[in-house]
C-alpha positions in Angstrom: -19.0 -19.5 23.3 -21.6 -22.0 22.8 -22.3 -23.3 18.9 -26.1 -21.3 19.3 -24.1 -17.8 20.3 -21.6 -18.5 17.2 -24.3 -19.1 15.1 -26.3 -15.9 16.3 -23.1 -14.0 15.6 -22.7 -15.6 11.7 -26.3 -15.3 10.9 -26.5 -11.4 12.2 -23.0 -11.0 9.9 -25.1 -12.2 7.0 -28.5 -10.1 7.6 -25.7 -6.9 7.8 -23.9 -7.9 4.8 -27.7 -8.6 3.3 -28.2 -4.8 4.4 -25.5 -2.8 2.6 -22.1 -3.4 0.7 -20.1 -0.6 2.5 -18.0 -2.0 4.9 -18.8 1.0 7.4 -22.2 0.4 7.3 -22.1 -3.2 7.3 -20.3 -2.9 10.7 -22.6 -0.4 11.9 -25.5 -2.5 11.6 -24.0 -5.7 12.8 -23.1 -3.8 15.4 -26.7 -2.4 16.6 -28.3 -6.5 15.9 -25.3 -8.0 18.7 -25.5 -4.7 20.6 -29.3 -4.9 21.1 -29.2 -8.7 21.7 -28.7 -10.7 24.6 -27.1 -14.6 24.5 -27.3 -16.9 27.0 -25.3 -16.2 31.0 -22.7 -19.0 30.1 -21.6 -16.7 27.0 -22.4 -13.6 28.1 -18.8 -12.4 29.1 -17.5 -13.6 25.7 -20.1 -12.0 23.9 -19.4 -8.5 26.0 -15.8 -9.0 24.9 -16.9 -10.0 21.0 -18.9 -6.4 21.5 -16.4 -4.5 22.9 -14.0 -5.9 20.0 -16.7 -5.0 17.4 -17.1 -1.5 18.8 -13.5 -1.1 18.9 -12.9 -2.4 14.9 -15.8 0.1 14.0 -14.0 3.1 15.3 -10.6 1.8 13.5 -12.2 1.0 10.2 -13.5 4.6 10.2 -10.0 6.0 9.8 -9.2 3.0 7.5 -8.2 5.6 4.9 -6.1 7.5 6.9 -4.2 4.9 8.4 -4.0 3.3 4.7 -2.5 6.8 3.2 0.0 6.6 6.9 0.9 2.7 7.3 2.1 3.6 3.1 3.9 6.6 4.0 5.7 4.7 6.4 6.4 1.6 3.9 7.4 4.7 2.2 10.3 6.3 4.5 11.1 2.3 6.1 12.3 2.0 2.6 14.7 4.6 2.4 15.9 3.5 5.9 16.8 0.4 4.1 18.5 2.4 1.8 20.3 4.1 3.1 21.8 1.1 5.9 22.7 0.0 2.3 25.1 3.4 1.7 26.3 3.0 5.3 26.8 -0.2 6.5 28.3 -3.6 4.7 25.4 -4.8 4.1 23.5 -6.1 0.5 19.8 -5.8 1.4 18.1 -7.3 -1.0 14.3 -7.0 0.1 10.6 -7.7 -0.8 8.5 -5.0 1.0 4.4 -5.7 1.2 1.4 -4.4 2.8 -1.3 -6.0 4.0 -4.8 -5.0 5.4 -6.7 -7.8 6.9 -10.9 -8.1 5.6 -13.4 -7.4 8.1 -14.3 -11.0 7.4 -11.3 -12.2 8.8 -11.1 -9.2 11.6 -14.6 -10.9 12.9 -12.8 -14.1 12.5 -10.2 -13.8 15.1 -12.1 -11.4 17.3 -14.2 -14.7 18.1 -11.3 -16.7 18.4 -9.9 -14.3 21.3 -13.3 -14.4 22.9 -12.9 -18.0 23.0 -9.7 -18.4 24.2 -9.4 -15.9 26.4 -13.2 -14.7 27.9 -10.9 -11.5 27.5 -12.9 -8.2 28.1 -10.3 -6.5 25.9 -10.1 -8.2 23.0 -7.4 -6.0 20.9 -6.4 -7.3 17.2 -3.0 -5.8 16.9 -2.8 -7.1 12.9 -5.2 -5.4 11.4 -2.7 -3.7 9.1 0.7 -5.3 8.7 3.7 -4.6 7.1 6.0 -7.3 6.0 10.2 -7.2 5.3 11.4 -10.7 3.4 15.0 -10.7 2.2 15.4 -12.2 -0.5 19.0 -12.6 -0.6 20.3 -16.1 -0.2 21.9 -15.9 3.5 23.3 -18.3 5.7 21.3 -17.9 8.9 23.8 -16.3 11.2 24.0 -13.4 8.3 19.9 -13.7 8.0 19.5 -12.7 11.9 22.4 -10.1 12.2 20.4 -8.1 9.0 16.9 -8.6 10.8 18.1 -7.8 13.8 20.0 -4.8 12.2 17.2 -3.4 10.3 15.2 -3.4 13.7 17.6 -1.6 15.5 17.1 1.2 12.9 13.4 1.2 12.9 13.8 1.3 16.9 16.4 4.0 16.6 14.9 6.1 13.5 11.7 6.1 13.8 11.0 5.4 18.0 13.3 8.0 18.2 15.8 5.5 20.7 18.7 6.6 19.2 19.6 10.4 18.3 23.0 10.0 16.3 21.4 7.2 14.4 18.4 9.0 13.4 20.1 12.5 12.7 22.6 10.5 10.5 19.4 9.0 8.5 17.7 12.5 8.5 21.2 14.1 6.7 21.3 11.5 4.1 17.9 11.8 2.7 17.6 15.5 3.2 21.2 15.1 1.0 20.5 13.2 -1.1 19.4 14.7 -4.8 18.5 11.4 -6.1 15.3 11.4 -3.2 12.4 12.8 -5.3 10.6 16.2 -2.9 7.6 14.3 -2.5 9.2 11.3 -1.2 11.3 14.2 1.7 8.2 15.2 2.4 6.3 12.2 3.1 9.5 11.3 4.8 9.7 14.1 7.0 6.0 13.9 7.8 6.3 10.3 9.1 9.4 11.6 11.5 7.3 14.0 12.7 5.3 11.2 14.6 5.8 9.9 17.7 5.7 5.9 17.0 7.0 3.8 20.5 7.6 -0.1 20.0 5.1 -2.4 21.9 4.5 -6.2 21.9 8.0 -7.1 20.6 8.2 -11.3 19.5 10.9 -12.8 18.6 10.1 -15.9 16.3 14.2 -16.6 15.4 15.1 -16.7 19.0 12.0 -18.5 20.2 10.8 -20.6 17.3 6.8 -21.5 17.1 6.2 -25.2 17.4 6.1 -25.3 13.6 9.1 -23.7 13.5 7.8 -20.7 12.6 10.6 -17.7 12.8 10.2 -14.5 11.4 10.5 -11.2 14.3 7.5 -9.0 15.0 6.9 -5.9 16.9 4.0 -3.3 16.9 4.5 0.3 15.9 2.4 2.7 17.5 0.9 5.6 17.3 -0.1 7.5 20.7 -3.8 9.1 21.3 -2.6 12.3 21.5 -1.2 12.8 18.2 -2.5 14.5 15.8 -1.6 12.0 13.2 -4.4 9.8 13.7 -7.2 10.4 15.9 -7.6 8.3 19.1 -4.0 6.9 17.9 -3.2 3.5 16.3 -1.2 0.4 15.9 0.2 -1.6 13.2 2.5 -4.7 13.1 5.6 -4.9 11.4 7.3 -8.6 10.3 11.0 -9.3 9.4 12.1 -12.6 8.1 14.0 -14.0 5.8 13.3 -15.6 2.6 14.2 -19.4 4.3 
């Protein structure tokens, strides 16, 4: 986009933020100032793309709660899976677990970055809530990747529901086990209940980033037609080691 449509966009941010202090609304009526507006023909695909992205982070944000209360109820079970490869395997998992939600400053952010780079008519932030998996343990990096690799072989098999034994084996242990509080099983068995599929896999230890980046990332979803969040949802998921 040109510097004048970028500078449209910033000022209209700060006349919404002028406006109210609830993020909803604050979207909302960002929202109806771009919606209403037009921008000049050499921007105006990128701006219909920056739109379309808006109109899109408005209808997430306004299940923010709800996919808060799941993304932590999945944190939640993800840990136990980690557990419980802990019981089964020879394996000392040792790990830092954190969840992340990104501002809607920095949603905006890379929303116009994508309309940049791309002129992409479906601009689609797949970060917006993140979970993140360090170990900790000091590992050589042969026994760094096999755990990684491990630990998303169970998330695949678990909780995508790629691997029956393996998740029937999990489900046994936790239903088993008396040392898993009931409100913890229950969580547990509600996030089961979900039908999550892998999507947009990246494999930053195979295929470094030029700043030698490495960590491994995939995106859980969530389907439109479950129940568990309306019109479905995404979240991404990182493994890395502490190195």
């Amino acid at each position: 986009m040109t510097k004048a449509t970028e500078d449209f966009i910033h000022s209209s941010y700060q006349k919404a933020l002028e406006q109210s202090h609830d993020i909803l609304e604050i979207l909302e009526n960002l929202f109806k100032i771009l919606n209403d507006s037009e921008v000049c023909k050499e921007d105006t695909e990128a701006y219909d793309a920056f739109i379309d992205a808006l109109r899109g982070c408005l209808e997430i944000r306004k299940h923010t709660f709800i996919l808060t209360n799941l993304i932590s109820h999945f944190s939640l079970a993800l840990m136990y899976s980690i557990l419980w490869l802990i019981s089964t395997q020879d394996m000392d998992y040792d790990v830092e677990l954190s969840f992340q939600r990104k501002s809607i400053r920095s949603d905006l952010r890379k929303m116009l970055e994508k309309c940049d780079d791309n002129n992409d008519v479906s601009v689609n932030i797949k970060d917006r809530f993140r979970a993140r998996v360090t170990f900790q343990n000091d590992l050589s990096e042969e026994e760094a990747n096999r755990y990684i690799y491990t630990l998303y072989d169970s998330i695949k098999g678990i909780f995508a529901h790629k691997n029956r034994q393996m998740r029937t084996d999990f489900i046994e242990w936790f239903e088993n086990n008396p040392k898993i509080p009931i409100f913890d099983k229950i969580h547990i068995r509600a996030v089961l209940e979900i039908p999550f599929y892998i999507d947009f896999v990246k494999d930053y230890i195979q295929n470094p980033k030029e700043n030698n980046y490495r960590s491994f990332h995939f995106i859980m979803c969530v389907p439109m037609y479950s129940a568990a969040v309306p019109g479905g949802t995404q979240f991404e998921i990182q493994l890395r080691s502490k190195e």
